[in-house]
BAFI-3210 file (N, C-alpha, C; in Angstrom, 3 decimals, decimal comma, padded with zeros to 6 digits):
// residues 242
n [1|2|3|4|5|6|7|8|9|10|11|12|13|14|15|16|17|18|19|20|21|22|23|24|25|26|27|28|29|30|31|32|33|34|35|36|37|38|39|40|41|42|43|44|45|46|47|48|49|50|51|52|53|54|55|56|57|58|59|60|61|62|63|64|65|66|67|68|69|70|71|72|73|74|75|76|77|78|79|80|81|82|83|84|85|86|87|88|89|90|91|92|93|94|95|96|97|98|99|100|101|102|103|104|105|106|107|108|109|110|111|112|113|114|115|116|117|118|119|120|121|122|123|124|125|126|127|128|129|130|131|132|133|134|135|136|137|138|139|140|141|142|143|144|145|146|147|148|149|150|151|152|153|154|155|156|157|158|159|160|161|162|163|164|165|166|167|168|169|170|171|172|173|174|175|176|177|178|179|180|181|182|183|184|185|186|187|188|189|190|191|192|193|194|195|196|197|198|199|200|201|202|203|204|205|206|207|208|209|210|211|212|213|214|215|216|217|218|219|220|221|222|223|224|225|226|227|228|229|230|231|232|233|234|235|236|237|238|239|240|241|242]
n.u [063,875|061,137|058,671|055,129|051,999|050,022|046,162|042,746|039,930|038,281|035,732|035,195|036,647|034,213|032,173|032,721|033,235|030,962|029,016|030,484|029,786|027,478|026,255|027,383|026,656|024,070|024,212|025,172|023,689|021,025|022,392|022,552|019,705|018,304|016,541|015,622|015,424|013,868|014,595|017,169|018,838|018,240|019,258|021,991|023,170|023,237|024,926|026,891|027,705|028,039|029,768|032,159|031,921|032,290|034,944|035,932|034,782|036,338|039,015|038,182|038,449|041,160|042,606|042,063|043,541|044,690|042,644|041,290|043,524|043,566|040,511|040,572|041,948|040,645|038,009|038,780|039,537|037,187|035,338|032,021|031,734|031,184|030,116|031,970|034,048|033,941|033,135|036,057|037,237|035,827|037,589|039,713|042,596|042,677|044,714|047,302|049,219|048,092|045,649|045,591|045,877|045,181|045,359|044,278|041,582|040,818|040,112|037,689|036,442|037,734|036,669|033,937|033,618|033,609|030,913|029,733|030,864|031,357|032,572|035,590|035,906|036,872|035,245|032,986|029,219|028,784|031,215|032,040|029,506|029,633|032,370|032,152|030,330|031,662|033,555|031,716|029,554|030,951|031,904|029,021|027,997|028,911|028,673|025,538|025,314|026,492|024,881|022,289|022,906|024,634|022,049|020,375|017,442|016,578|018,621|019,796|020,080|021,283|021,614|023,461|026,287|027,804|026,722|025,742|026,862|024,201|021,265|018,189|016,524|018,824|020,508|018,705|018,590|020,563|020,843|018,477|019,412|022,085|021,068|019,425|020,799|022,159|020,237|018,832|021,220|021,471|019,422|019,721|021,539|020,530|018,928|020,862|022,411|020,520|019,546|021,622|021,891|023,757|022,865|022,949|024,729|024,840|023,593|020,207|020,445|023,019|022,534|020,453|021,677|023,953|024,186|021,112|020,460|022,761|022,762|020,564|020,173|021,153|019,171|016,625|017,472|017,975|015,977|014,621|016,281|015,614|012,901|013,047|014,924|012,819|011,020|012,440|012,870|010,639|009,515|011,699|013,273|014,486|012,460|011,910|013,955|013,620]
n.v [026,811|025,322|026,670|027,023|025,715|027,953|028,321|027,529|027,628|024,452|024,425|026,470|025,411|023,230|024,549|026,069|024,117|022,665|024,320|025,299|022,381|022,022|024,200|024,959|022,285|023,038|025,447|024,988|023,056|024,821|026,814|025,120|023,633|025,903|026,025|025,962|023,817|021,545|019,497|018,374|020,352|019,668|016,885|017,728|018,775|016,780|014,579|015,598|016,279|013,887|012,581|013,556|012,450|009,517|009,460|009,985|008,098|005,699|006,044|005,735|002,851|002,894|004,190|003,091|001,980|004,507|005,376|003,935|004,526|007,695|007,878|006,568|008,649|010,451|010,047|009,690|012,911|014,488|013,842|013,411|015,861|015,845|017,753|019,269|018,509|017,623|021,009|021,529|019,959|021,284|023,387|022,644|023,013|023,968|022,831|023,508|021,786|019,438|018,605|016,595|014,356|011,516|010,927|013,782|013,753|011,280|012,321|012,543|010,515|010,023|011,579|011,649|009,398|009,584|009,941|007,912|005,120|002,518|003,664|003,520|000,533|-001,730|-004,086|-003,687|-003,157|-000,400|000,753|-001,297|-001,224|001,828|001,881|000,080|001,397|003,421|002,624|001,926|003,456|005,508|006,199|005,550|007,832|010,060|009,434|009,983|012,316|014,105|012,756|014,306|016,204|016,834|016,047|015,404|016,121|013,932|010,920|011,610|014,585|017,260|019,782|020,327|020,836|018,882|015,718|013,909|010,069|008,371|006,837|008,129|006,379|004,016|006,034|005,970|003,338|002,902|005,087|004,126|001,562|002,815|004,867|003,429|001,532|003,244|004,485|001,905|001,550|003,355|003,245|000,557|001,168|003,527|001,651|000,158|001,719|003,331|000,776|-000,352|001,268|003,392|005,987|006,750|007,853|010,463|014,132|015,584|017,468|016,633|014,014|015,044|016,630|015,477|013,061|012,447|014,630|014,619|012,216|011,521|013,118|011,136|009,318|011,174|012,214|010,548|008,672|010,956|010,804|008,037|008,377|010,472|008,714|005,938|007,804|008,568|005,395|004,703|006,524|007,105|008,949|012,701|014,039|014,634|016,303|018,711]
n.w [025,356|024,553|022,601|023,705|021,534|020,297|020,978|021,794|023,590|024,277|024,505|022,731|020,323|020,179|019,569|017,062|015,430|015,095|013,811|011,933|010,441|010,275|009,154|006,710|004,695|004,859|003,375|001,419|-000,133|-000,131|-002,143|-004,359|-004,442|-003,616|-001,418|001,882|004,195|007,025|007,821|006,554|007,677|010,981|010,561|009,071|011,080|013,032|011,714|011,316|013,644|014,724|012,643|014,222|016,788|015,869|015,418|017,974|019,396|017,944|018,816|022,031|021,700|021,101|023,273|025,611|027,678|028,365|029,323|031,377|033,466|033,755|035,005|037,250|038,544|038,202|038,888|042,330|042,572|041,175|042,929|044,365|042,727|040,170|038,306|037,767|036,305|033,641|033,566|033,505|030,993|029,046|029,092|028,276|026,239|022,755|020,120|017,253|018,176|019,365|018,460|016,929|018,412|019,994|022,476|023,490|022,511|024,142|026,300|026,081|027,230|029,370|031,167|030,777|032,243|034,954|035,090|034,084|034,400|033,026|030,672|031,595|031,265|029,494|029,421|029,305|028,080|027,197|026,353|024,295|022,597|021,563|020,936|018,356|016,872|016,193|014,593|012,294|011,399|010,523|007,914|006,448|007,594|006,608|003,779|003,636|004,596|002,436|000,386|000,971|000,468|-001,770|-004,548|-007,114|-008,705|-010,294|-010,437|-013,048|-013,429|-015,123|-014,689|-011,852|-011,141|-009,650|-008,664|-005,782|-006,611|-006,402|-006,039|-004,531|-002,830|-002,439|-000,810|001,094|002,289|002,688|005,610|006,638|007,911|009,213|011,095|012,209|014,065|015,203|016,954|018,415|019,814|021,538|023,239|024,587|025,872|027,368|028,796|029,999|031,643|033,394|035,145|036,140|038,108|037,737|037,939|040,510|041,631|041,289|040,596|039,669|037,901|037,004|035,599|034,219|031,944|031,204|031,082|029,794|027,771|026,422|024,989|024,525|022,060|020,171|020,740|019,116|017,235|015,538|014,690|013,284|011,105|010,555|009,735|007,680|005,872|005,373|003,921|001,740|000,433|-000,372|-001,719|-003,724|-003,949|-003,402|-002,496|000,678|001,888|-000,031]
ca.u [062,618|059,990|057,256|053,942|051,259|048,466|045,174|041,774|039,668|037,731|034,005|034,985|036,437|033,372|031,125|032,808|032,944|028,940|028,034|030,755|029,344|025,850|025,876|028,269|025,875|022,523|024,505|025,320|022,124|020,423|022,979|021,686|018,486|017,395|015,371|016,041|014,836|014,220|014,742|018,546|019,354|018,598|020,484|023,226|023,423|023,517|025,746|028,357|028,274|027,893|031,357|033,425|031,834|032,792|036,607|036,492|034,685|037,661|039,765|037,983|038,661|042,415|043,151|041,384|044,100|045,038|041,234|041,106|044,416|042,916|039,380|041,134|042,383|039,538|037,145|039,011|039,609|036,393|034,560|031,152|031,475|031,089|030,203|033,503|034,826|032,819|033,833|037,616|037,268|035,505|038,414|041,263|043,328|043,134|045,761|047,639|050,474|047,625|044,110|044,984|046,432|043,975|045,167|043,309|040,047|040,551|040,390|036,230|035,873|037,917|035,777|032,836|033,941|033,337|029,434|029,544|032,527|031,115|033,587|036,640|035,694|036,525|034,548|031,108|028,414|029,074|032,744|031,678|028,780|030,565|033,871|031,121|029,933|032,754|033,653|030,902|029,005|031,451|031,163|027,830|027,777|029,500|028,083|024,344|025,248|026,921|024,099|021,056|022,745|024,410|021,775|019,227|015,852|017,101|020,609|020,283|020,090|022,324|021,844|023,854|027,568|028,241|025,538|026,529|026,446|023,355|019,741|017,003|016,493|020,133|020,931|017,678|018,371|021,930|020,705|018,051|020,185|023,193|020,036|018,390|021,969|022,647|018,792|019,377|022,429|021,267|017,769|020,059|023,292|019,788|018,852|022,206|022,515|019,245|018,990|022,758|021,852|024,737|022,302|022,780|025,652|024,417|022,437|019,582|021,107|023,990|021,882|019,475|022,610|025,306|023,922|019,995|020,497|023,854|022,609|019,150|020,134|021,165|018,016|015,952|017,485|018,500|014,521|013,887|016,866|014,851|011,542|013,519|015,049|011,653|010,575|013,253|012,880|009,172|009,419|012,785|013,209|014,960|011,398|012,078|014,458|012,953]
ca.v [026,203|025,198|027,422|026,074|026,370|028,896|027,661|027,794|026,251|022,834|024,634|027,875|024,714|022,666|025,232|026,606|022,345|022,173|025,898|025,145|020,859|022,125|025,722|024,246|021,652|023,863|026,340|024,157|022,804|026,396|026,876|024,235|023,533|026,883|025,459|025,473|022,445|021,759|017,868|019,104|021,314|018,696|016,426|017,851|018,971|015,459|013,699|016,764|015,698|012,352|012,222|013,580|011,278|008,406|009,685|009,717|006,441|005,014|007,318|004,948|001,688|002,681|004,621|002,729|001,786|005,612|006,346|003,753|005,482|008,751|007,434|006,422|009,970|012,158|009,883|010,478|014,090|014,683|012,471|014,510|017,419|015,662|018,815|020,182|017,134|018,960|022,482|021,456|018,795|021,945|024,511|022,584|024,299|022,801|023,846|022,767|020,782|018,306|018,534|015,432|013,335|010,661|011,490|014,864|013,337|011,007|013,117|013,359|009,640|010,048|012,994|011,234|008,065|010,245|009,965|006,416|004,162|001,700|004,279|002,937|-001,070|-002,869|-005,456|-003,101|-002,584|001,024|000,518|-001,850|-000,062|003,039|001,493|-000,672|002,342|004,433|002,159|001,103|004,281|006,518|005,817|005,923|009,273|010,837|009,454|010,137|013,870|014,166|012,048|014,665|017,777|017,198|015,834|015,657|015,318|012,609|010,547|012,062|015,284|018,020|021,344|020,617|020,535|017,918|015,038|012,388|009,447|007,627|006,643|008,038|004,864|002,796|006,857|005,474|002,173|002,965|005,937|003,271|001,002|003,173|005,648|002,605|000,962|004,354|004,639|001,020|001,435|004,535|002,552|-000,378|001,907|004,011|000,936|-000,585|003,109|002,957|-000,778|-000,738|002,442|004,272|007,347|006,877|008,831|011,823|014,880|015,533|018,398|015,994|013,710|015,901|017,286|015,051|011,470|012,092|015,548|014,816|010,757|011,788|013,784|009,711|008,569|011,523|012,226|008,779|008,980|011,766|009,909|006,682|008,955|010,777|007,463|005,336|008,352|008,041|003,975|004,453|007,493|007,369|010,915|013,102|015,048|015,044|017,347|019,790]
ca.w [025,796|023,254|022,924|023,583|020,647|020,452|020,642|022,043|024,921|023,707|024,083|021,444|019,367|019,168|018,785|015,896|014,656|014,940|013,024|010,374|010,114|009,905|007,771|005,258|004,007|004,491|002,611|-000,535|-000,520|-000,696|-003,112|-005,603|-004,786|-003,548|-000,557|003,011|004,808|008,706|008,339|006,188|008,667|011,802|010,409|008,598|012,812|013,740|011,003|011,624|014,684|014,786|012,547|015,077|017,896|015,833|015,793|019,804|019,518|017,603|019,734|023,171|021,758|021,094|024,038|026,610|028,955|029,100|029,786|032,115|034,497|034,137|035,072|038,509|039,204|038,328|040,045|042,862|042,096|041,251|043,893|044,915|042,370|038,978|037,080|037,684|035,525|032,540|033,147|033,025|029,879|027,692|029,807|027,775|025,175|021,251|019,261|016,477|018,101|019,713|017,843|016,275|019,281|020,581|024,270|024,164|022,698|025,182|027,790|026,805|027,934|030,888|031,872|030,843|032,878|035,988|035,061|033,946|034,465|031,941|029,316|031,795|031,479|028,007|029,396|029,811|026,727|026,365|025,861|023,011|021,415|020,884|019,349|017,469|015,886|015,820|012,616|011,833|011,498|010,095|006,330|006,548|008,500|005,187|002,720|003,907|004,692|001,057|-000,907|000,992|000,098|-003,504|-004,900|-008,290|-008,902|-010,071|-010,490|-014,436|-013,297|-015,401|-014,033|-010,691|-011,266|-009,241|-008,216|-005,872|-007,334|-005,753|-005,922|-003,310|-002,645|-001,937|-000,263|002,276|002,985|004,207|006,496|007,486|008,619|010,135|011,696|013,496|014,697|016,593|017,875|019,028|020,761|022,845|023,618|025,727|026,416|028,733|030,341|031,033|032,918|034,733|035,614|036,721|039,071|037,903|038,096|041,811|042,518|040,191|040,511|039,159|036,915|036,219|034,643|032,719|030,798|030,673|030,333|029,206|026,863|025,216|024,716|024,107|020,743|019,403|020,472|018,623|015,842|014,242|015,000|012,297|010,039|009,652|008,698|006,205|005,276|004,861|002,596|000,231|000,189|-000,578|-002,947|-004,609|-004,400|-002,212|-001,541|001,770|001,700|-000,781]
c.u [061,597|058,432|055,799|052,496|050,386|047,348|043,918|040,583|038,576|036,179|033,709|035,550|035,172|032,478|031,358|032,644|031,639|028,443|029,184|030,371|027,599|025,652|026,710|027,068|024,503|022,838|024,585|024,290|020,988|020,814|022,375|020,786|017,084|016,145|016,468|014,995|015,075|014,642|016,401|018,858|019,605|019,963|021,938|023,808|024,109|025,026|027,177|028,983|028,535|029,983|032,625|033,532|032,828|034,483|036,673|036,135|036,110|038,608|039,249|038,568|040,612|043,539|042,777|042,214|044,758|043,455|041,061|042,179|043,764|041,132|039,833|041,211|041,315|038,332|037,393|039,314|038,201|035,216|033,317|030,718|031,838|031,049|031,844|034,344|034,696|033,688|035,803|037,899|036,700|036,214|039,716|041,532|044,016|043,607|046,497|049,043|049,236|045,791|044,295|045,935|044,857|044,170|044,605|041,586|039,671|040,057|038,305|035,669|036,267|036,954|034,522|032,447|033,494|031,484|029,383|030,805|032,453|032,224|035,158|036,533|035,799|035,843|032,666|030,462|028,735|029,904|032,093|030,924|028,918|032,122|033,083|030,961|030,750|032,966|033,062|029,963|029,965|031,243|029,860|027,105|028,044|028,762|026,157|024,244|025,791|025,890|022,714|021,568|023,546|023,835|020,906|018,355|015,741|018,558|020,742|020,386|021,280|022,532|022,627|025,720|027,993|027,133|026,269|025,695|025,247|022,091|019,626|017,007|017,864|020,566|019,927|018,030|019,773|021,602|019,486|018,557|021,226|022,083|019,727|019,394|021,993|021,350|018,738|020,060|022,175|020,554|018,653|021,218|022,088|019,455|019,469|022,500|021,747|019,038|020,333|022,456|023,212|024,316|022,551|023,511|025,936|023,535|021,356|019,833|022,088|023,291|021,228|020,413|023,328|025,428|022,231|019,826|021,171|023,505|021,072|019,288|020,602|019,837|016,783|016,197|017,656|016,637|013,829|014,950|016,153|013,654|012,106|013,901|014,234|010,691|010,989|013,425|011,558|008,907|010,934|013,132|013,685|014,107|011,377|012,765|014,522|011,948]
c.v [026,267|026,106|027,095|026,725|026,957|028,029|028,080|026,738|025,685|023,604|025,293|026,542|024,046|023,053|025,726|024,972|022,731|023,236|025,231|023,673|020,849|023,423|025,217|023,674|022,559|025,013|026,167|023,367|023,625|026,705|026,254|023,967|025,061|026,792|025,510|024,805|022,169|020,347|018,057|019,682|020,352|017,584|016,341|018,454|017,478|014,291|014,901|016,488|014,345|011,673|012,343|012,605|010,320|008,161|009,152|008,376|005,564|005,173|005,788|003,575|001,612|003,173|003,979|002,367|003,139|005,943|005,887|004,468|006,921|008,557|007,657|007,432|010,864|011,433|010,090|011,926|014,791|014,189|013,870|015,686|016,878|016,481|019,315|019,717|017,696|020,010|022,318|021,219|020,414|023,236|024,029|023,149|023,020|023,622|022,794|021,303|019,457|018,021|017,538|014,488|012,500|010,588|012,688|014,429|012,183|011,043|013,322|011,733|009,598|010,580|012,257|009,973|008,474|009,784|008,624|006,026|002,871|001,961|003,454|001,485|-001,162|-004,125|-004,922|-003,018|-001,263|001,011|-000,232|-001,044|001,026|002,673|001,169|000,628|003,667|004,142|001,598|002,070|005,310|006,694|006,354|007,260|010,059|010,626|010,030|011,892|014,180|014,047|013,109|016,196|017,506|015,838|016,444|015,854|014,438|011,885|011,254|013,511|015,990|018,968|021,053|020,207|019,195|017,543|013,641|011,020|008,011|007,421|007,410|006,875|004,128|004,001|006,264|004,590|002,320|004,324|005,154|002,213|001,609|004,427|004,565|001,556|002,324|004,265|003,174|000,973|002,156|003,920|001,425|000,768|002,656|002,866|000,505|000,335|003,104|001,869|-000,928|000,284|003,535|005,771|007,948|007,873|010,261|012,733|014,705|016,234|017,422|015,049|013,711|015,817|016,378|013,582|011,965|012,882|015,045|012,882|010,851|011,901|012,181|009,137|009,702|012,006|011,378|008,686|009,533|011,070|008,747|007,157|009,236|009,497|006,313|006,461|008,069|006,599|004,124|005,496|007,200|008,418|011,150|014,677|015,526|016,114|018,453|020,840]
c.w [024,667|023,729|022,768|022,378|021,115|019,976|021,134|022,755|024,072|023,495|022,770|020,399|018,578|018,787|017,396|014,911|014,165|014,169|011,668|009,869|009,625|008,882|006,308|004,359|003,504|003,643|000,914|-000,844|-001,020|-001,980|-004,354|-005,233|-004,609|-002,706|000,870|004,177|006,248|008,719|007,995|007,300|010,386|011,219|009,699|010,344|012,832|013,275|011,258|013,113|015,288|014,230|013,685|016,288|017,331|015,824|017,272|019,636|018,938|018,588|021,194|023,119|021,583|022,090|025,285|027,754|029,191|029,929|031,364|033,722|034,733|034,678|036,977|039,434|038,899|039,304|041,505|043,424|041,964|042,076|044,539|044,065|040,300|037,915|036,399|036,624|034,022|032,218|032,869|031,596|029,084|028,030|028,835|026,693|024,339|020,870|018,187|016,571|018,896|019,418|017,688|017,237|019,727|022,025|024,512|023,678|023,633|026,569|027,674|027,130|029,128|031,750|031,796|032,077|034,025|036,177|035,029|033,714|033,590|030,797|029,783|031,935|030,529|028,402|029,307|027,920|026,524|025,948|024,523|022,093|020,505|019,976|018,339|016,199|015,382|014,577|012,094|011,217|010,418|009,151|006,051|006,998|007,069|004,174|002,585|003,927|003,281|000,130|-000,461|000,510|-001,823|-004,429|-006,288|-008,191|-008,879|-010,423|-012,284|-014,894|-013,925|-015,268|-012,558|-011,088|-010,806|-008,261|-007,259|-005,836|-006,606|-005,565|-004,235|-002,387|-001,793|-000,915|001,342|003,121|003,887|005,937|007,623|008,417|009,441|011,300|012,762|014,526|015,680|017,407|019,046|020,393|021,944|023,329|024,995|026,263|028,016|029,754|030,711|032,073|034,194|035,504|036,443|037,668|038,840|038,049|039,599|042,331|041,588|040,821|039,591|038,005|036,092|035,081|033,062|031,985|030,421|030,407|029,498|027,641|025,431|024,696|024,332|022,388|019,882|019,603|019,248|016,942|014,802|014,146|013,598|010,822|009,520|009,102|007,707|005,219|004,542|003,660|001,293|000,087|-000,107|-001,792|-004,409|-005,226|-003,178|-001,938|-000,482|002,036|000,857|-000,242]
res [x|x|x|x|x|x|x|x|x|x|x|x|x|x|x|x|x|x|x|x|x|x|x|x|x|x|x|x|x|x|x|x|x|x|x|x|x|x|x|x|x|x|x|x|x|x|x|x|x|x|x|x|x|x|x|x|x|x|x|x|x|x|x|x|x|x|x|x|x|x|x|x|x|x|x|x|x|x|x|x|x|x|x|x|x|x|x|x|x|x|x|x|x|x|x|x|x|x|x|x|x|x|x|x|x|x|x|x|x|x|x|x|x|x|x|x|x|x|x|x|x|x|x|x|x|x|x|x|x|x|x|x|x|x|x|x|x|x|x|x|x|x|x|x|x|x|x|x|x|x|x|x|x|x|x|x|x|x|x|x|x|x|x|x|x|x|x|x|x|x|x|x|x|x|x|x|x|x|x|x|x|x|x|x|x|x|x|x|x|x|x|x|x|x|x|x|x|x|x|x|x|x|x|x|x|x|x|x|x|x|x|x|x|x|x|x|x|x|x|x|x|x|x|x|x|x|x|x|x|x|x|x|x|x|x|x|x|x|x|x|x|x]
***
């Protein structure tokens, strides 16, 4: 009988994701510039996390007729007690024989589908938006968290071992643009929620946390990305983060 891998339940994973996606950067930034920065620190948060979204996002648009079967059975399953949907989905066990399957990151639109069933429709806007930016976003997620921590003074900078290779400036305009595509997206993705009433068959708790909190942090921080962003398009410096 094959022995099943060792692993560890989905919450102790992504917490350890989000401390090593965010201390990493604020660490090698300290490192060479010898500054620690609250706008760095938000969003080396956000873009750390933002990358892995856009995996599941890919992950939705390629699994979608498993999401939609399991959608079926937990809404039934879960019918009345939505949280529960939650505590299971961050109860499962990552390990090395299925971290990188797209049926267990699946499993956080199924779960999500419970809240909004928009995730089980390829015909709904959320379904779109999120593939949309799954690859559309990703790139941009990297290179923006890369170009604010190893940077110069300026691109001719020779005290930093390694500079990457990019104006203030052209580092701006892409964080302006992939910053105000996510802020966007959340801005209609809330009122397709609210206007469709899917809030209806929610708590009030469910809500707060699991559509306004965890969909909130796209509307506020792409928020503090386009300030930082319009700095460095107006300065050509990566002051901001100094």
């Amino acid at each position: 009988k094959k022995q099943a891998a060792m692993g560890i339940p989905m919450y102790l994973f992504l917490i350890v994701y989000v401390v090593l996606t965010t201390m990493v950067p604020v660490l090698v930034h300290h490192r060479i510039h010898g500054v620690i920065n609250v706008t760095h620190i938000a969003l080396s948060f956000f873009l750390g996390l933002n990358f892995i979204v856009c995996l599941w996002e890919i992950t939705l648009g390629k699994e979608i007729s498993f999401i939609e079967k399991k959608h079926l059975v937990y809404k039934e399953k879960f019918k009345g007690r939505a949280l529960h949907v939650a505590l299971d989905f961050f109860n499962l066990d990552v390990n090395l024989g299925n971290v990188f399957s797209t049926k267990l990151w699946a499993e956080v639109w199924a779960c999500y589908s419970v809240f909004d069933s928009s995730y089980a429709n390829r015909q709904s806007f959320g379904f779109f938006i999120d593939v949309g930016n799954g690859y559309s976003t990703l790139l941009p997620t990297l290179i923006f968290l890369c170009g604010m921590t190893f940077h110069g003074s300026n691109i001719s900078d020779s005290n930093i071992l390694f500079i990457f290779p990019i104006s203030a400036r052209n580092l701006g305009l892409i964080g302006m643009i992939s910053f105000y595509q996510e802020f966007y997206g959340t801005c209609v993705y809330f009122l397709s929620f609210f206007m469709n009433k899917r809030h209806k068959a929610l708590s009030l708790v469910e809500i707060l946390i699991f559509v306004c909190f965890t969909n909130g942090l796209w509307f506020f921080l792409p928020l503090m990305g386009m300030k930082a962003s319009y700095d460095m398009i107006q300065t050509d410096s990566y002051q901001v983060f100094l």
